[in-house]
Gaussian input, Z-matrix of N, CA and C with variables (Angstrom, degrees):
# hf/3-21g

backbone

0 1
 N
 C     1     B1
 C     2     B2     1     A1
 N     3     B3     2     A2     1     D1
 C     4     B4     3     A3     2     D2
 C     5     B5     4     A4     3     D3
 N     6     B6     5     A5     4     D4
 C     7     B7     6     A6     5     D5
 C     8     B8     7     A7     6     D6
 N     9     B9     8     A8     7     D7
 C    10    B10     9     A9     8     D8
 C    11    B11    10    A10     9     D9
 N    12    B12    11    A11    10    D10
 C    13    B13    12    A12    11    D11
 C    14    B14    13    A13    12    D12
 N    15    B15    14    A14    13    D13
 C    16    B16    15    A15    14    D14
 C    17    B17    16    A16    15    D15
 N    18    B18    17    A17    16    D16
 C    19    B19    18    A18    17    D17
 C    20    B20    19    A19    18    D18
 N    21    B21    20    A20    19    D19
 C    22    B22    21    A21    20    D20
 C    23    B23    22    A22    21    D21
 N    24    B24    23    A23    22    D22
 C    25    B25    24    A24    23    D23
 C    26    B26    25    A25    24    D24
 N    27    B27    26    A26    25    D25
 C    28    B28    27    A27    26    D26
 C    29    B29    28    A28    27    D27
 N    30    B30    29    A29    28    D28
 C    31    B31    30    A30    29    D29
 C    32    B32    31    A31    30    D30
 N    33    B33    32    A32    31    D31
 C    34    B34    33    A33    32    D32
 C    35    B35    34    A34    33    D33
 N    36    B36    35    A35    34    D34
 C    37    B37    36    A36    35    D35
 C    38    B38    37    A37    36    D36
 N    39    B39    38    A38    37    D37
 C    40    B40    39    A39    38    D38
 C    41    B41    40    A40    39    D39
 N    42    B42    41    A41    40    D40
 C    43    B43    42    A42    41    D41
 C    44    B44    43    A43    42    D42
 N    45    B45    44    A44    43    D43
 C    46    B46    45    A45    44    D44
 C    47    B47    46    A46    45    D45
 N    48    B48    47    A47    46    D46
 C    49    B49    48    A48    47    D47
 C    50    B50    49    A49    48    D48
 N    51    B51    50    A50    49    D49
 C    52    B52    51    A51    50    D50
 C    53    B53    52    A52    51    D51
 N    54    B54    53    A53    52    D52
 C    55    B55    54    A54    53    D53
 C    56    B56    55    A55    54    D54
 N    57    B57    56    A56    55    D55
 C    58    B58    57    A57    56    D56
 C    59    B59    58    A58    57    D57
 N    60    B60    59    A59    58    D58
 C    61    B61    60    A60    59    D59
 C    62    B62    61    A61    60    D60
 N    63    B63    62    A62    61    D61
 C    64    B64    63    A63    62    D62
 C    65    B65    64    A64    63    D63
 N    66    B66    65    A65    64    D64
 C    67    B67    66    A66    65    D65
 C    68    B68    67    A67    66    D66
 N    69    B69    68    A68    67    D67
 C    70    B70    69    A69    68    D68
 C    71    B71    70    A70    69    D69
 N    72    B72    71    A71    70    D70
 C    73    B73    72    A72    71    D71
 C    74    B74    73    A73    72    D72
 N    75    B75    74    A74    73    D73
 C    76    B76    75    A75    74    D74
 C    77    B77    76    A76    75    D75
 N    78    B78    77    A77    76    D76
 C    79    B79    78    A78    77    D77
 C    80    B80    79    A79    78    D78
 N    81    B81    80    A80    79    D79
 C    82    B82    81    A81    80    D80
 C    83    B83    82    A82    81    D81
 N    84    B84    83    A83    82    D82
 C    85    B85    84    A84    83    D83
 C    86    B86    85    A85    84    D84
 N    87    B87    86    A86    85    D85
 C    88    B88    87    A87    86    D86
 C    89    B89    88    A88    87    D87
 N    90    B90    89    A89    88    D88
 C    91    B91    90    A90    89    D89
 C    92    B92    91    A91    90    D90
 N    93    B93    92    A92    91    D91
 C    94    B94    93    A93    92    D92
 C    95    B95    94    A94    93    D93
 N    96    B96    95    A95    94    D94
 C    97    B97    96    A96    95    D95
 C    98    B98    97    A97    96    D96
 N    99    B99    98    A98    97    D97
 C   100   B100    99    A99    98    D98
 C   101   B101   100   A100    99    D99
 N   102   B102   101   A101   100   D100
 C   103   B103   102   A102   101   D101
 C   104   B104   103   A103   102   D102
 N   105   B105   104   A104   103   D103
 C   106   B106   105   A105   104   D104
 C   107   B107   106   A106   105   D105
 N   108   B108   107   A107   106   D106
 C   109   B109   108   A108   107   D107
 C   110   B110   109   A109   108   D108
 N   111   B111   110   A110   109   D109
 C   112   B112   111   A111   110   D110
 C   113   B113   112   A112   111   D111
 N   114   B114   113   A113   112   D112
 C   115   B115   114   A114   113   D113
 C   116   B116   115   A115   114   D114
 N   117   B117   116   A116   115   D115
 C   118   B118   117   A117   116   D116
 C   119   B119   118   A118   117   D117
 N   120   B120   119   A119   118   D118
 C   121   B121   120   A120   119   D119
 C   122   B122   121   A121   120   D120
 N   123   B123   122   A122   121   D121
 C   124   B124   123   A123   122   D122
 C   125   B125   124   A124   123   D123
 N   126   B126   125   A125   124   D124
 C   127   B127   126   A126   125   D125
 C   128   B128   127   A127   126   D126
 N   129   B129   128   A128   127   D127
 C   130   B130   129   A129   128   D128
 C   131   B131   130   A130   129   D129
 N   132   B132   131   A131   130   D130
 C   133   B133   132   A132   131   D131
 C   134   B134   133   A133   132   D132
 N   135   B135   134   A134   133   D133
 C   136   B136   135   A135   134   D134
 C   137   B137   136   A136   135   D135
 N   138   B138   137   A137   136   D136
 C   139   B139   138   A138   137   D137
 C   140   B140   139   A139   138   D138
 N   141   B141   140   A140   139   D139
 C   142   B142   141   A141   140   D140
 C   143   B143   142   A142   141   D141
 N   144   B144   143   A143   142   D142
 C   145   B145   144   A144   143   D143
 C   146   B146   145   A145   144   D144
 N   147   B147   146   A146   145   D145
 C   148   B148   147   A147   146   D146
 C   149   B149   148   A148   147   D147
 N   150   B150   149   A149   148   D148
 C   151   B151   150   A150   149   D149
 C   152   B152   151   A151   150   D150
 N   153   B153   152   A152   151   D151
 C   154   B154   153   A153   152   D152
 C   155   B155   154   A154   153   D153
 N   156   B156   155   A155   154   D154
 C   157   B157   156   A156   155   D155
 C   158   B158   157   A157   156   D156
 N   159   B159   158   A158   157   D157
 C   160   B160   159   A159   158   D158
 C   161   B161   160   A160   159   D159
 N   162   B162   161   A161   160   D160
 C   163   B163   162   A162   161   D161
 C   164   B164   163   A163   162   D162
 N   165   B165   164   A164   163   D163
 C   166   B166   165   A165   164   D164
 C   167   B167   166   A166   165   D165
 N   168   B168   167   A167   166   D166
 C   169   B169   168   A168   167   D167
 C   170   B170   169   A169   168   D168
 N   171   B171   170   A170   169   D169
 C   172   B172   171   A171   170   D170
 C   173   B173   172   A172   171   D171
 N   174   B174   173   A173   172   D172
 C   175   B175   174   A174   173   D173
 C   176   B176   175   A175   174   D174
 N   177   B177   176   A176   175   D175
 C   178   B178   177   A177   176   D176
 C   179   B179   178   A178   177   D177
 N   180   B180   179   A179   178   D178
 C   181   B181   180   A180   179   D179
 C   182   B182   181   A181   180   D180
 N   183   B183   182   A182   181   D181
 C   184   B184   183   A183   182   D182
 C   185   B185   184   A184   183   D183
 N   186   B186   185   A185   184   D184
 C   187   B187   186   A186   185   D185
 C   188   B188   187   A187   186   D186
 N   189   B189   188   A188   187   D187
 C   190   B190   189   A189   188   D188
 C   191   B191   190   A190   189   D189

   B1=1.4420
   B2=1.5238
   B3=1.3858
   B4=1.4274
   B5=0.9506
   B6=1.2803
   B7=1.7057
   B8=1.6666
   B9=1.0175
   B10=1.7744
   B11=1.4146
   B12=2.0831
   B13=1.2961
   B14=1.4682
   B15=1.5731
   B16=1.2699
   B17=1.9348
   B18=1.0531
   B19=1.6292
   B20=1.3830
   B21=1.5225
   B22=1.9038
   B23=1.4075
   B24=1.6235
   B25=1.7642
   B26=1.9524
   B27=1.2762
   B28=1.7718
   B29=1.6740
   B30=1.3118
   B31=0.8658
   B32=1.4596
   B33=1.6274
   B34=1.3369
   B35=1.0237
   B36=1.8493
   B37=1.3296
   B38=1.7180
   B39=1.0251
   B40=1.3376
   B41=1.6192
   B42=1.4825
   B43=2.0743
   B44=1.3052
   B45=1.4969
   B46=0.8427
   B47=2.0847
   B48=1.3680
   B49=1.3163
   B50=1.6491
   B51=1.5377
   B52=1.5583
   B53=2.2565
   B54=1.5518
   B55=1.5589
   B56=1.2420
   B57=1.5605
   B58=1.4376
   B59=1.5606
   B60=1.5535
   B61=1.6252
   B62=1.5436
   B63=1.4819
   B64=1.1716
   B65=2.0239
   B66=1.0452
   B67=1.2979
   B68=2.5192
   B69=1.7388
   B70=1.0032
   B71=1.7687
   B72=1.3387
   B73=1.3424
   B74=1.6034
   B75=1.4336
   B76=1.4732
   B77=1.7409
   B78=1.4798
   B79=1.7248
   B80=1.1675
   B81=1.7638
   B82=1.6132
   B83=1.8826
   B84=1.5390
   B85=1.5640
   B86=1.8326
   B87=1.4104
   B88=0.7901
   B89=1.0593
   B90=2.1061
   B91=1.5387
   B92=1.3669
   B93=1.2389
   B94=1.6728
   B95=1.9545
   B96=1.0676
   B97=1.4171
   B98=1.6838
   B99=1.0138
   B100=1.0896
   B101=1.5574
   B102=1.7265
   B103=1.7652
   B104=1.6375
   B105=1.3147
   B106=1.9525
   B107=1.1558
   B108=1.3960
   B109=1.4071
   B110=1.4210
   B111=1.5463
   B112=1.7896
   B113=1.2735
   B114=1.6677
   B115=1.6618
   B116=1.9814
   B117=1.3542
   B118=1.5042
   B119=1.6318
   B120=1.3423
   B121=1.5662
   B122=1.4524
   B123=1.4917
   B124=1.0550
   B125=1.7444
   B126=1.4535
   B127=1.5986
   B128=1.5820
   B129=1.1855
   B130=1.7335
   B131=1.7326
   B132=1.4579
   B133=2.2054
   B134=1.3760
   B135=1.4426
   B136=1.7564
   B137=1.3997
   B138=1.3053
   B139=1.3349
   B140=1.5867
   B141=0.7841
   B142=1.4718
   B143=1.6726
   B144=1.1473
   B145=1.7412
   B146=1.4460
   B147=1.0503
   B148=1.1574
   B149=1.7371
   B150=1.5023
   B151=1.3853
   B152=1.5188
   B153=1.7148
   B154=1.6858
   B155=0.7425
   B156=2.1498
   B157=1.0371
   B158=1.7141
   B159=1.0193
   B160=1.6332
   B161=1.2675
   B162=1.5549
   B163=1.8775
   B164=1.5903
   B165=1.3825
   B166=1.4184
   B167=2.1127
   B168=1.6680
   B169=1.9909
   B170=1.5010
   B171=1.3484
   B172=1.9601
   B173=1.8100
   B174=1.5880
   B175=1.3449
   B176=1.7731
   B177=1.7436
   B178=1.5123
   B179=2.3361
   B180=1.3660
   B181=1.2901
   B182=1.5980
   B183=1.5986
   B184=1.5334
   B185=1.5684
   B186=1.5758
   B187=1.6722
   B188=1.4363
   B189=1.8047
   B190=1.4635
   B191=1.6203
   A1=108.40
   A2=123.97
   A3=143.64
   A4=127.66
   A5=120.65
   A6=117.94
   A7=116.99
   A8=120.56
   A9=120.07
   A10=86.60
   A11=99.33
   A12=115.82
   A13=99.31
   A14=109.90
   A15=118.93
   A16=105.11
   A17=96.27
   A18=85.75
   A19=135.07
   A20=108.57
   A21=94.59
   A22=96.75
   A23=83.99
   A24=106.70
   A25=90.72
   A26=85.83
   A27=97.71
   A28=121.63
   A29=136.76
   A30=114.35
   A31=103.09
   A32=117.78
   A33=137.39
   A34=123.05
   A35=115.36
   A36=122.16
   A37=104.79
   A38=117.94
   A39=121.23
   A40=120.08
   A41=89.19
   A42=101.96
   A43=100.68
   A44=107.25
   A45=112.56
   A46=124.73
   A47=115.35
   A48=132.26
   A49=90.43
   A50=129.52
   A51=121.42
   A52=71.65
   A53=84.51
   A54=84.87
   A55=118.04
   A56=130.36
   A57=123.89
   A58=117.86
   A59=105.35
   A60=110.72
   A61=86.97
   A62=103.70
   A63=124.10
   A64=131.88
   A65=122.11
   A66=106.95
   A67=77.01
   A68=89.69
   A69=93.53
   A70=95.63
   A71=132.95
   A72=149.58
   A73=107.99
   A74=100.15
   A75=112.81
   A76=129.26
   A77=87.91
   A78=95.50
   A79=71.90
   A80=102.71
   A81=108.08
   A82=102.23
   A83=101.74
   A84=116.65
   A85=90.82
   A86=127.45
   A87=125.11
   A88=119.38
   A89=136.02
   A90=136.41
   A91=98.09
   A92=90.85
   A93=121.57
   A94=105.13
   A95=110.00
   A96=122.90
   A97=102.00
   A98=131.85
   A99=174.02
   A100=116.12
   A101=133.86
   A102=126.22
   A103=102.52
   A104=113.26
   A105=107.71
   A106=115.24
   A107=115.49
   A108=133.42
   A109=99.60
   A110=107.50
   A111=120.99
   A112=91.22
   A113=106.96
   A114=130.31
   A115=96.21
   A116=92.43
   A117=103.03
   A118=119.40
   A119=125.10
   A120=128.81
   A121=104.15
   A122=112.98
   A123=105.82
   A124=113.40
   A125=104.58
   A126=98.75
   A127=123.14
   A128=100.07
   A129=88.81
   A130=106.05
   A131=88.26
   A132=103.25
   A133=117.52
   A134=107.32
   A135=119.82
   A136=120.10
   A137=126.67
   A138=121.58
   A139=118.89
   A140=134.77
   A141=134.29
   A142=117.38
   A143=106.82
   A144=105.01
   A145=107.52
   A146=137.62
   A147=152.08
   A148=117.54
   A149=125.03
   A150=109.57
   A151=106.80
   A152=89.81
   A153=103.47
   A154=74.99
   A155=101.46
   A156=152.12
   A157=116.86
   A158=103.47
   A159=122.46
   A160=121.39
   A161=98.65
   A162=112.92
   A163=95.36
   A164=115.43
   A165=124.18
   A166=107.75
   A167=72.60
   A168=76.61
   A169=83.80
   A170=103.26
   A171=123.81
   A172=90.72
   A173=94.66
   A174=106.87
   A175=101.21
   A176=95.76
   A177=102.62
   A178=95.86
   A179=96.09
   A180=104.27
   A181=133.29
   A182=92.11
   A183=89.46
   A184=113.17
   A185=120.73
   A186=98.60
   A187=101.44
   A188=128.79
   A189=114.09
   A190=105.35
   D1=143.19
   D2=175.62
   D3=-131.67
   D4=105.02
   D5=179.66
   D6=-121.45
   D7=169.42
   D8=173.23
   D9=-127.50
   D10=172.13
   D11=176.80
   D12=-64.74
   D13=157.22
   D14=174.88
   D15=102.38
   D16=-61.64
   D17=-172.36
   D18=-42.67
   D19=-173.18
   D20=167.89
   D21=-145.82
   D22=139.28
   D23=178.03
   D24=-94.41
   D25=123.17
   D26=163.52
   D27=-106.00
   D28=129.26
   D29=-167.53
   D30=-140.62
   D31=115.98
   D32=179.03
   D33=-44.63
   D34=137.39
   D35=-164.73
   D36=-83.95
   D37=168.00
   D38=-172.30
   D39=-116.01
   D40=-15.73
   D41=173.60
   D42=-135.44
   D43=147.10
   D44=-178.40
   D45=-72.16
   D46=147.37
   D47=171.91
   D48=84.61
   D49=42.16
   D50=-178.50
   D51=-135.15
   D52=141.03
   D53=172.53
   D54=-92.08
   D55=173.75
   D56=152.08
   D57=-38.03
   D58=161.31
   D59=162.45
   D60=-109.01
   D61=159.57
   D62=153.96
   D63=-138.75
   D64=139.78
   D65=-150.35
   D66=-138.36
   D67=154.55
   D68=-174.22
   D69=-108.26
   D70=139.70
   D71=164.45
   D72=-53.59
   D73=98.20
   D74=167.58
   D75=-78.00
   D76=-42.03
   D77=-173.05
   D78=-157.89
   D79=148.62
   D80=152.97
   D81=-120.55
   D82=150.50
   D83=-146.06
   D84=-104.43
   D85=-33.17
   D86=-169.38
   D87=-104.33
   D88=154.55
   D89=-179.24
   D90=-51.41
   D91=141.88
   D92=149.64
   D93=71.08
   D94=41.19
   D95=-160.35
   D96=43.40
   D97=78.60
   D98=163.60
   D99=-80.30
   D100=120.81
   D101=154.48
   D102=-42.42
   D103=-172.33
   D104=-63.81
   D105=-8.85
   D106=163.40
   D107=160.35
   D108=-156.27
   D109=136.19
   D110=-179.08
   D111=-106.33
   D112=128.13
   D113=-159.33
   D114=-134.08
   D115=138.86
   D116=155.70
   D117=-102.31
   D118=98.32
   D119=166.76
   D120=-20.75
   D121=138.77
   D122=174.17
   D123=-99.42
   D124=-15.09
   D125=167.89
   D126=-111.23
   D127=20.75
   D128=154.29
   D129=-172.02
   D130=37.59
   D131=161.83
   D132=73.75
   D133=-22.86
   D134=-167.16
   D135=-54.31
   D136=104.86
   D137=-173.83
   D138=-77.51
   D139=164.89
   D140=152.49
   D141=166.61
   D142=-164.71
   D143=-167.20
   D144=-96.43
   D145=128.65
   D146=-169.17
   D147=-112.27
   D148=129.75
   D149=152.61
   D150=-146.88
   D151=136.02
   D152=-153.71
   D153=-67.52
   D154=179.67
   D155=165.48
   D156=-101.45
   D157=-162.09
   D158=170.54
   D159=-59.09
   D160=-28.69
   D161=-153.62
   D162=-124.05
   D163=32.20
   D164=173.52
   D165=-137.00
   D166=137.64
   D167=-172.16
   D168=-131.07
   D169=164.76
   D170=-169.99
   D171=-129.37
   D172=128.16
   D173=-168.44
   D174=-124.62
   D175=100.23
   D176=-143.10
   D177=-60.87
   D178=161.34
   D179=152.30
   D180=-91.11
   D181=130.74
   D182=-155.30
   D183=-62.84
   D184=164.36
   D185=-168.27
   D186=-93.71
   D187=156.33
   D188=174.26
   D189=-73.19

């Protein structure tokens, strides 16, 4: 997985009628846009370091 600042990691719900999370790419911690990545939640602000899983996709930001 590869992400830059700006993007969004979405990450799939696992039962049904529970939604995705989604968190916005603050810093990424690891080479070559590389996990860790320090994320802000997008539904309840909480920052911290994150490293997806299986059930997480990066939904690049488009470039200007």
């Amino acid at each position: 997985m590869r992400a830059a600042i700006g993007d969004k990691i979405v990450v799939r719900s696992h039962r049904v009628g529970e939604h995705a999370r989604e968190a916005i790419i603050l810093a990424v911690e690891g080479p070559d846009g590389g996990p860790p990545y320090r994320v802000r939640w997008n539904d309840d602000g909480h920052e911290g370091v994150f490293f997806p899983g299986a059930d997480a996709v990066v939904e690049h930001y488009p470039a200007a």
